[in-house]
C-alpha positions in Angstrom: -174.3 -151.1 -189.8 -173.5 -154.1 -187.7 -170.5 -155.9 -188.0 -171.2 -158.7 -185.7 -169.0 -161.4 -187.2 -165.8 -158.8 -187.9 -166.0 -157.7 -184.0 -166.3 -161.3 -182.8 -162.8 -161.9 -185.3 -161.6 -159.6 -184.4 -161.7 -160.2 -180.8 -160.3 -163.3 -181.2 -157.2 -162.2 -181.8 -154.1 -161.7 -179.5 -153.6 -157.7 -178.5 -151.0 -156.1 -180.9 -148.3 -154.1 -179.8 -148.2 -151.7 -182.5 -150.2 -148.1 -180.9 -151.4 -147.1 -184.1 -153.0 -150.6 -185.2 -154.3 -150.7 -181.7 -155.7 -147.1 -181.8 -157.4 -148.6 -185.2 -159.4 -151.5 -184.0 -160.0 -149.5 -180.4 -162.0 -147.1 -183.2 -163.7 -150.2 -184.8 -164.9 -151.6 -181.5 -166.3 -148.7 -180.9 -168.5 -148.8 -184.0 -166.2 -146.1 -185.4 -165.6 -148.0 -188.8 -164.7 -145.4 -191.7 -162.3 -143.7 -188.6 -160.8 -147.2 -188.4 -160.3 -147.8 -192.2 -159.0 -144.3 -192.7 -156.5 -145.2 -190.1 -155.7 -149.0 -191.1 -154.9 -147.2 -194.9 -152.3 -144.9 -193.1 -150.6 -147.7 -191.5 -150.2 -149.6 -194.8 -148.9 -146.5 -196.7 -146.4 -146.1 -193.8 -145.8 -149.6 -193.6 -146.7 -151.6 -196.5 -145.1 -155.0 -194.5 -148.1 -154.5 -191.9 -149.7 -158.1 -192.8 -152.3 -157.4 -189.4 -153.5 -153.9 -190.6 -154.1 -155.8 -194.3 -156.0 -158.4 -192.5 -158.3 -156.5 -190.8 -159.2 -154.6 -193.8 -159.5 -157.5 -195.4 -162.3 -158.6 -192.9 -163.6 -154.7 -192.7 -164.5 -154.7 -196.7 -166.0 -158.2 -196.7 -168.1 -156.9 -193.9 -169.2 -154.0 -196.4 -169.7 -156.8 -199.4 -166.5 -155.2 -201.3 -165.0 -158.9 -202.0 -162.6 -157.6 -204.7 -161.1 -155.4 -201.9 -160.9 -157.7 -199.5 -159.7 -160.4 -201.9 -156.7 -158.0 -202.7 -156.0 -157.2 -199.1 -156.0 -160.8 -197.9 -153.5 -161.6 -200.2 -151.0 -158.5 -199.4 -151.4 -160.4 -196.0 -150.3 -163.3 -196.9 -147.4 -162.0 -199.3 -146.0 -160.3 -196.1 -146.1 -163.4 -193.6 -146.7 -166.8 -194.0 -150.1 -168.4 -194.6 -152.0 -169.0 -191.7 -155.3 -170.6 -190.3 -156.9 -167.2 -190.3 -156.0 -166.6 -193.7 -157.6 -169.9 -194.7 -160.8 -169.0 -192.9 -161.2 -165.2 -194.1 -160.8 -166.3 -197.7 -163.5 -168.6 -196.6 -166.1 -166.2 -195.6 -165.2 -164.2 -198.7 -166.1 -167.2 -201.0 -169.3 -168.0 -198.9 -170.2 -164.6 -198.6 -170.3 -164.7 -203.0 -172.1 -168.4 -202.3 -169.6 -170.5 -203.3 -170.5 -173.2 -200.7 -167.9 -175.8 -202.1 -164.4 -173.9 -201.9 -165.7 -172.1 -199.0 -166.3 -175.3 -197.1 -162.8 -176.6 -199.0 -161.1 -173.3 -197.0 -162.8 -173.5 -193.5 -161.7 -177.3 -193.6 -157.9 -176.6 -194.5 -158.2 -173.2 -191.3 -159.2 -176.3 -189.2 -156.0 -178.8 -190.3 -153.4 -175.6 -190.3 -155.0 -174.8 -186.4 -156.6 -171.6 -186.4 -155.7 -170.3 -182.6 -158.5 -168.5 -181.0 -160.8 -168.9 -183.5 -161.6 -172.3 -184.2 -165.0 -172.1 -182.6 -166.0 -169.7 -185.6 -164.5 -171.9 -188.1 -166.6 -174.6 -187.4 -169.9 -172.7 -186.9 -169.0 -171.2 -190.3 -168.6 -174.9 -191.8 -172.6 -175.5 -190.1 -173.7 -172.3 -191.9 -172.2 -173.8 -195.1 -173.5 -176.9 -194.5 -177.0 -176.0 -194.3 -176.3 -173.9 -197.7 -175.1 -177.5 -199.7 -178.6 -179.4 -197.7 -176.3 -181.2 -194.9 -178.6 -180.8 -191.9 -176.4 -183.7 -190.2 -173.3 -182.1 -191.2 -174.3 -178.5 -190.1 -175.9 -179.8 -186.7 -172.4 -181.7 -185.8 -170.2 -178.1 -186.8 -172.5 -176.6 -184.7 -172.1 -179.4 -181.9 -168.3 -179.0 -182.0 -168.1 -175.1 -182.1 -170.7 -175.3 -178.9 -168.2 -177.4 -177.3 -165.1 -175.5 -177.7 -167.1 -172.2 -177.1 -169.9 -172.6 -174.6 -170.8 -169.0 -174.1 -170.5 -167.7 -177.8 -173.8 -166.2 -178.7 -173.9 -166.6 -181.7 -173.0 -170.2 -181.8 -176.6 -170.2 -180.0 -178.4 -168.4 -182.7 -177.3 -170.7 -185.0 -178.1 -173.6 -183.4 -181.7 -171.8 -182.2 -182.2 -171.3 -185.8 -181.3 -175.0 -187.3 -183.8 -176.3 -184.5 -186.7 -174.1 -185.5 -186.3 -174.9 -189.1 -186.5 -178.4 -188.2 -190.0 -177.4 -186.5 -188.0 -178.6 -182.5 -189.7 -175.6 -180.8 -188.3 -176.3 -177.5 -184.4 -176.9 -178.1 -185.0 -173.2 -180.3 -186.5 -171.3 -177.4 -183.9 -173.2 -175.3 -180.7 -171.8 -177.5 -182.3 -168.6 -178.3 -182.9 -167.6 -174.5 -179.0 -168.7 -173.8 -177.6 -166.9 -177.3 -179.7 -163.5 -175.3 -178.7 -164.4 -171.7 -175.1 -164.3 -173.1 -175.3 -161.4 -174.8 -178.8 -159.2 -175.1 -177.3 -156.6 -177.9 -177.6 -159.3 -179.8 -180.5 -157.9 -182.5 -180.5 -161.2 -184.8 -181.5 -163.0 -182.0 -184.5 -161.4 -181.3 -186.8 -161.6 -184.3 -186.1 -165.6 -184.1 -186.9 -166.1 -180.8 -190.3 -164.0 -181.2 -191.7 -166.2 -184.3 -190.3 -169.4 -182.0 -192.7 -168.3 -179.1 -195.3 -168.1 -181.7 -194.9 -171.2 -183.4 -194.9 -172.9 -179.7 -198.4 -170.7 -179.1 -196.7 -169.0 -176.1 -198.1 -165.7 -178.0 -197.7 -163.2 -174.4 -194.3 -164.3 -174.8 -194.1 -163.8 -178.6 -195.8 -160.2 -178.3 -192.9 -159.2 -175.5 -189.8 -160.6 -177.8 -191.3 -159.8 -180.9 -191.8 -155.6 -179.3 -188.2 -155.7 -178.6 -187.2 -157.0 -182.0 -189.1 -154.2 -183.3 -187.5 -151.1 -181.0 -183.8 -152.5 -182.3 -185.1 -152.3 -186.1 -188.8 -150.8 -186.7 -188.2 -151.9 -190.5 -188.4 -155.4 -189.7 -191.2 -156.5 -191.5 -191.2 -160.6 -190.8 -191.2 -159.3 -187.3 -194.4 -156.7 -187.6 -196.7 -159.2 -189.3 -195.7 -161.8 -186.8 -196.9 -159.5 -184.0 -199.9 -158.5 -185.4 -200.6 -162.7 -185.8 -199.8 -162.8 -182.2 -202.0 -160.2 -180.8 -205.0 -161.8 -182.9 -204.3 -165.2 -181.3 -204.4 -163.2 -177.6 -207.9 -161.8 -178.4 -206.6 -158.8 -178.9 -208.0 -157.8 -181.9 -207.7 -153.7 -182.5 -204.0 -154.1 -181.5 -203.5 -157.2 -183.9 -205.3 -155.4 -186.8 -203.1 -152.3 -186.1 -199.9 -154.2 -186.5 -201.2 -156.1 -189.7 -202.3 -152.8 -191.2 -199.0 -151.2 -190.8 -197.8 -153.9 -192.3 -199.6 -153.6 -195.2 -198.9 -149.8 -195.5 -195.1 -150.1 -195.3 -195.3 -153.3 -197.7 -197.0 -150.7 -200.2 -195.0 -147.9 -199.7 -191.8 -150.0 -200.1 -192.9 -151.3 -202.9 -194.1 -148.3 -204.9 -190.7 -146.4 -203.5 -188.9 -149.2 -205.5 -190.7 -149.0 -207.9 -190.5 -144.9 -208.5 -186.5 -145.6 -208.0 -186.3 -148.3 -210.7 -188.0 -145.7 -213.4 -186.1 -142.5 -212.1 -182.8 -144.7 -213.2 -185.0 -145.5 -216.5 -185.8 -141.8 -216.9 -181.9 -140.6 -215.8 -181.1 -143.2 -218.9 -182.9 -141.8 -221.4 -181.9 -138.4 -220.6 -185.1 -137.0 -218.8 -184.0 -135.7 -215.9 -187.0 -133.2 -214.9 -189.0 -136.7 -215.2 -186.4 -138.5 -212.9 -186.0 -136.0 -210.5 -189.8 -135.6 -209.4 -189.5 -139.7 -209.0 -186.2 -139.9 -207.0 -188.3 -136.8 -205.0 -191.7 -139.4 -204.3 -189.0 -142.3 -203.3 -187.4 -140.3 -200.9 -190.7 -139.0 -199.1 -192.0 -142.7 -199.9 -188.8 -143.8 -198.3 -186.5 -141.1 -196.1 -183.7 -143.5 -195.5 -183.4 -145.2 -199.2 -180.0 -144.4 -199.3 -179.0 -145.0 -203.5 -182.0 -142.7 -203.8 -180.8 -140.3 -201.8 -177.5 -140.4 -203.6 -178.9 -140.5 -207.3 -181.3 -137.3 -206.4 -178.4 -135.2 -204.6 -176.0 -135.8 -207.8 -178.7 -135.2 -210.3 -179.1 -131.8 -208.2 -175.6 -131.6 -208.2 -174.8 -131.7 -212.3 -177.8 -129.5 -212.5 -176.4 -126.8 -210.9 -177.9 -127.3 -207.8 -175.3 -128.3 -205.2 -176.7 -126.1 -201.8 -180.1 -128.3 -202.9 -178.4 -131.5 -203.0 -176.6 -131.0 -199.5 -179.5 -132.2 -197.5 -179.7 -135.6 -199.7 -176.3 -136.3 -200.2 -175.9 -135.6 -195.8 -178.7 -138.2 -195.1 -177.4 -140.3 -197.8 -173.6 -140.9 -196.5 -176.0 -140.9 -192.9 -177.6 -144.0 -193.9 -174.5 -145.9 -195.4 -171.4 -143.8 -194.0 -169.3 -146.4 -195.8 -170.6 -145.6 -199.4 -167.5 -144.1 -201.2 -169.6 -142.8 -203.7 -172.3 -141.0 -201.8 -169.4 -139.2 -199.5 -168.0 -138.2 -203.2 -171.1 -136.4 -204.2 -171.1 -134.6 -200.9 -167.6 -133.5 -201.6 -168.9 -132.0 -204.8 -171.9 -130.4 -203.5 -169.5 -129.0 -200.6 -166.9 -127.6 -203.4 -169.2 -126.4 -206.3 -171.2 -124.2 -202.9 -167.8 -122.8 -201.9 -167.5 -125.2 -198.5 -163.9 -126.4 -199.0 -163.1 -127.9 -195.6 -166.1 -129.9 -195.6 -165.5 -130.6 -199.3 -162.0 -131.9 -198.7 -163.4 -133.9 -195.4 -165.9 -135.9 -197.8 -163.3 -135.8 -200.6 -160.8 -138.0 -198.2 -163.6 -140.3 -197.0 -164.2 -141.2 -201.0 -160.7 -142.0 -201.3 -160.3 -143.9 -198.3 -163.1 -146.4 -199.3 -162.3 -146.3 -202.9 -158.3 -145.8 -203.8 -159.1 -147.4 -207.0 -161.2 -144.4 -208.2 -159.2 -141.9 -209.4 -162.4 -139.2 -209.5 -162.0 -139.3 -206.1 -158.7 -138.7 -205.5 -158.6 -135.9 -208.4 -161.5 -133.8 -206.3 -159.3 -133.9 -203.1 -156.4 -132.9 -205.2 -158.5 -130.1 -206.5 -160.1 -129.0 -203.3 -156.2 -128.7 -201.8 -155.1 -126.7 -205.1 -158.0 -124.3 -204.0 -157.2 -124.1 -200.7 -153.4 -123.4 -201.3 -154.8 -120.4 -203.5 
């Protein structure tokens, strides 16, 4: 997972002096995230006045889509220090992250008149991407205009402003932006698919074939990408390569689609009870699909509650691989680990379902039990 927005945030932000806090966000720079939540948790049992370790978890589980969480977090930060421009502008990425473009906008606005230090640059190329959402193109180009100018070299900045220009069919100020948002930084992935269909739209297609290659070695399941390549080839004359490209396409549209569509009865089948039927589907999506991770999960617990559990290992393992921040998958590898007699790994996936989750008491019950039979 890629938490491009939290690392730039949090990199915005002055250097604490508490070792442990530091030791945290050290972890999440380095792409350790469930380490860095499993230690930001600690901090706030310990000290439950910590208002920066609540704020970065506050920004870590919007990053994973758990608003509720990250709601509830935000405002432990705020109860332990007074309201500030960061506070304003989290709550507003929570609030455009659910697509509430109004208060969103309402809260980036209010970040901006409270000052929000180091970050202001984000604010307004947040109020451009709300903008855009609520049909503003003038609006969002001006946000974009001002973050650019506080912020020359911030990458992403670029993107967005490569992106607003090739929307409005201005090929060359896209290319232009895209280029800059690369030079400035070349890890970043978003960039590349955009820049690829940019070349092609501007019939530079050599140039579309080399960015549109890289865009597919960062993420070989980007699909826009693929068929854009295979157009690109066809426009070069090179037509076995181009057909290749567009076939593959179509074979991974199809098998997508029928993996989807096996998953969607399995749940149908695990409803009405027929779990021989849903099993032998979950089975197809996974070979369909190796890295479909709530099929993974769903065919490891079914294995699982059927008395299965050194079966379900090898699911439930590439499940919590695919989404190492799924509380629930990491629960159902606890289980398989406990009910096959594997109690340190058990209570290891036990503790990474209660980190993610403290509001599910299942979890916290299994690493109680797990303990109990270690004790014994």
């Amino acid at each position: 997972m890629h938490y491009f927005f939290l690392i730039a945030l949090l990199a915005g932000q002055m250097p604490s002096r508490d070792p442990s806090l530091s030791a945290a966000l050290a972890d999440l720079n380095k792409g350790h995230v469930l380490e860095s939540i499993q230690q930001l948790k600690q901090i706030v049992r310990s000290d439950p006045n910590n208002g920066s370790a609540w704020f970065y978890l506050s920004a870590l589980y919007t990053e994973m889509k758990e608003y509720a969480f990250a709601e509830r977090y935000l405002q432990r930060a705020i109860q332990v220090g007074p309201k500030q421009g960061e506070h304003y502008f989290q709550l507003g990425i929570i609030r455009y992250r659910q697509s509430q473009w109004r208060p969103a906008l309402e809260l980036f606005e209010q970040a901006l008149a409270i000052g929000s230090r180091r970050n202001e640059a984000s604010v307004w190329r947040s109020i451009g991407d709300v903008q855009l959402e609520l049909f503003d193109r003038e609006a969002a180009l001006h946000a974009y205009t001002e973050a650019l100018r506080i912020q020359p070299d911030d990458a992403r900045t670029r993107l967005a402003l490569g992106r607003f220009y090739l929307q409005r069919g201005e090929v060359g100020p896209a290319i232009d932006h895209l280029h800059a948002s690369l030079e400035i930084d070349p890890s970043l992935r978003a960039a590349y698919p955009v820049l690829g269909r940019a070349h092609l739209q501007a019939g530079e297609f050599p140039a579309a074939v080399t960015v549109l290659k890289k865009a597919l070695e960062a993420d070989p399941a980007d699909q826009e990408s693929r068929y854009a390549l295979g157009r690109a080839l066809l426009a070069m004359g090179r037509g076995d390569e181009g057909r290749a490209e567009s076939d593959r396409y179509e074979r991974i549209r199809q098998e997508v689609t029928a993996a989807d569509r096996h998953y969607r009865d399995a749940l149908s089948r695990l409803a009405e009870g027929k779990s021989a039927e849903a099993e032998t589907l979950l089975r197809e999506t996974v070979r369909l699909a190796p890295a479909y991770g709530p099929a993974l999960q769903s065919l490891g617990t079914l294995l699982v509650d059927h008395g299965s559990p050194e079966k379900a290992l090898g699911f439930l393992q590439r499940a919590v691989e695919v989404n190492p921040l799924n509380a629930a998958a990491w629960y159902g590898l606890g289980a398989a680990y406990f009910k096959s007699g594997k109690m340190s790994e058990a209570l290891q996936a036990a503790k990474c379902a209660a980190a993610l989750n403290e509001d599910e008491g299942k979890y916290q019950r299994l690493v109680s039990e797990i303990q109990d039979k270690l004790r014994k």
